[in-house]
Steps between C-alpha positions, in 0.01 A plus 500: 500500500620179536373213658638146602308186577629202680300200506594189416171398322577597108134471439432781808794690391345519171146579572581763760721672235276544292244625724779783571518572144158526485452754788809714404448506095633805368692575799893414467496198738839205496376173654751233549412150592701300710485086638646515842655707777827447410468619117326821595764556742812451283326780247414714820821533677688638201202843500280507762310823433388347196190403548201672659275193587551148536264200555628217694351166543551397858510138457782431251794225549795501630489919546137560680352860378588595834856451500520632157352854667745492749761536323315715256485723823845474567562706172185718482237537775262749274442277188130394521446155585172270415460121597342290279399171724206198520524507876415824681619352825861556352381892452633624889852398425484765211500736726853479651649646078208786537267348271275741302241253435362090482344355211383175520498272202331474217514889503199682479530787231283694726719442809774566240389816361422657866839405605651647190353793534616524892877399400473831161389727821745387708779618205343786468527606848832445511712570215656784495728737294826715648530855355725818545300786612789772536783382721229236665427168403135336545325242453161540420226159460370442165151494642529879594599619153165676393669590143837532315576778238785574214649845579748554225791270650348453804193321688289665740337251755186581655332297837246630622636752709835540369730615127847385408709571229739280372754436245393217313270407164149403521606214238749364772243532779244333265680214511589430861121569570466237214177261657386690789226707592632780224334585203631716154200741433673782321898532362547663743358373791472181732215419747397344800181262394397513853482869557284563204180695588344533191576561173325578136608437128768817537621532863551293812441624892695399744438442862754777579338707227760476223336534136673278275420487129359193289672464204258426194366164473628342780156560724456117424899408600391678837215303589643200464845568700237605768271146497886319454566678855149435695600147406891443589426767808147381604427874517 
């Protein structure tokens, strides 16, 4: 994940990065610090899928956070947007570039941490993956994988109501599930932390009633990818 701030307080940039790095720890998370509008925007126009969230200060110099979102918008209208600001009055214009959220300054890390966890849902919900069922192509939502398992060459997907096969390692689809809601249980397999039911030191339930085993000492491991996802997912 990576992450881009734009404020053109050094002191704010620096103290709200490391609140980040604090919330994300062990996950893989990029944040990139940047003074004004105009040097965030000379990195962003040359890869604008690059980052997944940005905070914007609305009251910067010469290029307001505002106009910075514009043309942010201009090249990508799903990136999620946050505005940092000391004056909430300014928060309505915010709404024109399809603000996710307002924080006013100095950030609570309570307000922070709720809208952290809002903006990790909000990725979840919509990321997605294409795959080749047959002669179709779909695209299923991350969120409905239920689990993942190694079948010789091939992956078999489950949701919670459907199976497909595909060609492709669990290795390679380790790593473009790499800091999402996916966890490695077993060699073989890759789970959904949100769809577990239950599980014991040897075998996990899930909610569509696939058994998938534990491998030995990594009961602990488990636990704590599970309290690392109540916390980014607030669920």
């Amino acid at each position: 994940m990576k992450i881009a701030i734009c404020d053109d307080e050094k002191i704010f940039r620096e103290q709200l990065k490391n609140y980040l790095y604090q919330y994300y720890k062990s996950l893989d998370v990029v944040i990139e610090g940047f003074s004004s509008g105009e040097s965030f925007l000379t990195v962003y126009q040359s890869n604008p899928q690059a980052y997944e969230l940005i905070f914007m200060d609305i009251e910067m110099e010469t290029l307001d956070g505002i106009k910075t979102a514009k043309k942010i918008r201009d090249f990508n209208r799903e990136v999620i947007l946050i505005f940092l600001t000391s004056h909430l009055e300014y928060a309505m214009d915010g709404y024109e570039v399809d603000a996710f959220r307002f924080l006013a300054k100095p950030v609570s890390q309570i307000k922070l941490k709720v809208a952290l966890q809002d903006v990790q849902n909000e990725i979840n919900r919509n990321k997605k993956m294409l795959i080749k069922d047959f002669d179709k192509e779909i695209l299923i939502k991350y969120r409905d994988i239920v689990t993942i398992e190694a079948q010789n060459v091939n992956i078999s997907i489950h949701t919670m109501n459907d199976f497909y096969l595909i060609r492709k390692t669990l290795a390679k689809m380790e790593e473009e599930v790499k800091g999402t809601m996916f966890y490695k249980p077993h060699r073989s397999y890759l789970i959904n932390l949100g769809y577990i039911m239950h599980y014991t030191n040897k075998l996990i339930t899930m909610e569509n009633g696939d058994l998938i085993p534990l491998s030995r000492n990594k009961l602990k491991e488990l636990k704590d990818a599970l309290i690392f996802y109540v916390k980014i997912c607030g669920k």
